[in-house]
C-alpha positions, 0 to 999 in steps of 0.5 A: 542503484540498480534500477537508475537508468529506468528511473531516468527514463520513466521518473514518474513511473518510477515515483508513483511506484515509489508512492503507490506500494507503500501506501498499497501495504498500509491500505491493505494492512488498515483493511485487515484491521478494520474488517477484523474489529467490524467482525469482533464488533458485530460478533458482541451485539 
């Protein structure tokens, strides 16, 4: 690895980061879906 002695010195940084950009990639990806399906449902009334 080549990030391994960060990751020694700061593991939790490390693994919230870990933790925090994938789940940052799927909000934003569930927020782009949602308010595009909220725009198409509010387009039909």
């Amino acid at each position: 690895m080549i990030f391994s002695s960060t990751v020694r010195e700061h593991p939790l940084v490390s693994g919230m980061l870990f933790l925090l950009i994938p789940l940052a990639i799927a909000v934003s990806i569930w927020i782009r879906a949602s308010a595009k399906a909220y725009q198409s449902h509010q387009s039909h009334q």
